[in-house]
C-alpha angles and dihedrals in degrees: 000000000000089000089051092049094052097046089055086043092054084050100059095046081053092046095047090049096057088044091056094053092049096046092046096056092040088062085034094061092038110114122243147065113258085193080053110044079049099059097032136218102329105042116133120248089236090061096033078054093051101046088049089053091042095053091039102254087132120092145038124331098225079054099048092049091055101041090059094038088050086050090050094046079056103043082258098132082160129220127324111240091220106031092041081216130110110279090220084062093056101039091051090051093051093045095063082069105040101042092053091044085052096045090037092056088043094060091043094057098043085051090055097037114047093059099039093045090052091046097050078041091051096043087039101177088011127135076249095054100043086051095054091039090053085042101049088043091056080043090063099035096054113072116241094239085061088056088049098051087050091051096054095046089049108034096026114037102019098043107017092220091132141018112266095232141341139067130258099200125253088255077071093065139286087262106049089039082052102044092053092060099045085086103055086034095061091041089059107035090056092077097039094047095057090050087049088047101050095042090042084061104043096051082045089050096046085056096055088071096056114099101243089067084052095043090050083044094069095047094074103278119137114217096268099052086045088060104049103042096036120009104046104065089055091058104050088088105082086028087064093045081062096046093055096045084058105047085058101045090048085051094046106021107055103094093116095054095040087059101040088058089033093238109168085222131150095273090044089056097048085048086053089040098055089039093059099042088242095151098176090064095041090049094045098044091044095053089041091057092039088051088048095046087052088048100050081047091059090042091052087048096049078048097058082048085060092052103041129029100199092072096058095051093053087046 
C-alpha cells in the first residue's frame, strides 16, 4: 500500500508542476495591462511604469514564474492588484463558503443517489426502473442555475422558508450559515445525483453478471440480498471515480450558483478576479482549485486500493 501511495504521490507532484506552468503562460498570453486597466485611460506611461514595477509585473518571465511558485511553495500567494490585501487572505475567507457548499452538495447527491440508483438496479426493466431512469435523465438535461432560479421562487419567495441569496457569515451561527447554502446545495446537488444514480446502477448492474452473485444466488439470497452483501462493494470502483469527479467539479465549477444566491465564495473571486484584471488572484485561486481537483484524484485512487486488492498489488 505504501508503494502504491508513493507512486500516486510522485504523480500528482508531477501533475501540479506541469499545471503551473500551463496556467502561468495562459495569464501570461492574455492580452491587457493590469497597471493599465488600474489607472485608466489617461494615465501616464511613467506611473503606469511604476505601478508595474511596484506589483511585480517587471522582469523576466522565467523570473516572475519562480518567484510565485516559490511563494506558493511558502504560503506567499502575494497581494491582490484591486483589494491591496494577501491573496491567501482572500482565498482562505471565500473558501469557508465554497468548500462547505461543495461538501455540503456532495452529501446531498450520494444521499440521493446511492438509494435511488439500488433500487432502479434491484427492480432492473420495472415500472420503478424505467421512472428513475426518465427522472435522473431530466435531472442531467436541465442546468443547475435553472434549478436555482426554481428553488428561490418556490422556497424563497413563495414560501419564505430561506433567504433568496447572500451569506451571514458562519460568526452569526452553523444553522443559519447552513440554511443559507441548502439552497445552492440542492441546486447543485440535483445534476450531480442523477449522474451518481445512474452510474451507481449500472456498475451494480454489470456485478450482477459475475458468477459469485450467482453463486450466492444458489445458496438461498434474493437479489437484493445478493446486492448488499456482495455486489455492492465491487461496484463501488467506477462509483468512486464519480464521486471524485464531483467533488472536484462542486468545488471548481460553482461560479453560476454562487452568483445566482450571491454567495462571496471561491468561483465568485476568480470571476471578479478575471473581470478586474487582478492576475495574481486569478493565477493563485486556478492553481488552488486545481491542487485541490488532483488531490482529491490521488485520494479517490488510494480509495479503489482500499476496495480492491488487486489494484494495489499491481501498483
Amino acid at each position: 500500500m505504501l508503494r502504491f501511495a508513493a507512486s500516486r504521490l510522485i504523480s500528482l507532484s508531477l501533475s501540479l508542476l506541469a499545471a503551473s506552468v500551463v496556467i502561468f503562460a495562459v495569464i501570461e498570453v492574455i492580452p491587457g495591462d493590469p497597471a493599465a486597466f488600474m489607472l485608466g485611460l489617461n494615465a501616464q506611461e511613467d506611473t503606469v511604469a511604476a505601478l508595474r514595477e511596484q506589483l511585480g509585473l517587471e522582469g523576466s518571465v522565467i523570473n516572475r514564474y519562480f518567484g510565485w511558485v516559490g511563494g506558493m511553495l511558502t504560503g506567499d500567494f502575494g497581494t491582490s492588484y484591486t483589494y491591496r490585501v494577501p491573496v491567501a487572505d482572500l482565498i482562505l475567507a471565500r473558501m469557508w463558503i465554497s468548500l462547505p457548499l461543495a461538501l455540503y452538495a456532495l452529501i446531498l447527491s450520494t444521499l440521493i443517489a446511492f438509494p435511488v440508483g439500488l433500487i432502479a438496479a434491484a427492480r432492473r426493466g420495472r415500472p420503478a426502473d424505467m421512472g428513475i431512469m426518465g427522472v435522473t435523465q431530466l435531472g442531467i438535461a436541465v442546468p443547475n442555475f435553472w434549478f436555482a432560479m426554481i428553488l428561490v421562487v418556490i422556497f424563497a419567495i413563495k414560501l419564505r422558508w430561506f433567504s433568496a441569496g447572500g451569506f451571514p457569515g458562519w460568526d452569526n451561527g452553523f444553522w443559519l450559515g447552513l440554511k443559507s447554502l441548502t439552497l445552492p446545495a440542492i441546486a447543485l446537488a440535483l445534476p450531480q445525483a442523477s449522474i451518481l444514480a445512474r452510474v451507481m446502477r449500472s456498475s451494480v448492474l454489470d456485478t450482477l453478471d459475475q458468477d459469485y452473485i450467482r453463486t450466492a444466488r444458489a445458496k438461498g439470497l434474493n437479489r437484493s440480498q445478493a446486492i448488499w452483501r456482495h455486489g455492492l462493494r465491487n461496484a463501488m470502483i467506477p462509483v468512486l471515480t464519480i464521486i471524485g469527479m464531483q467533488f472536484s467539479f462542486l468545488l471548481a465549477g460553482a461560479i453560476i450558483i454562487e452568483n445566482v444566491f450571491f454567495l462571496p465564495g471561491l468561483g465568485r473571486l476568480i470571476f471578479q478576479g478575471i473581470t478586474q484584471r487582478d492576475l495574481i488572484v486569478v493565477e493563485s485561486g486556478v492553481m488552488l482549485l486545481v491542487f485541490a481537483v488532483i488531490t482529491v484524484t490521488f485520494l479517490v485512487d488510494l480509495a479503489y486500493a482500499a476496495v480492491d486488492p488487486r489494484l494495489r498489488r499491481r501498483g
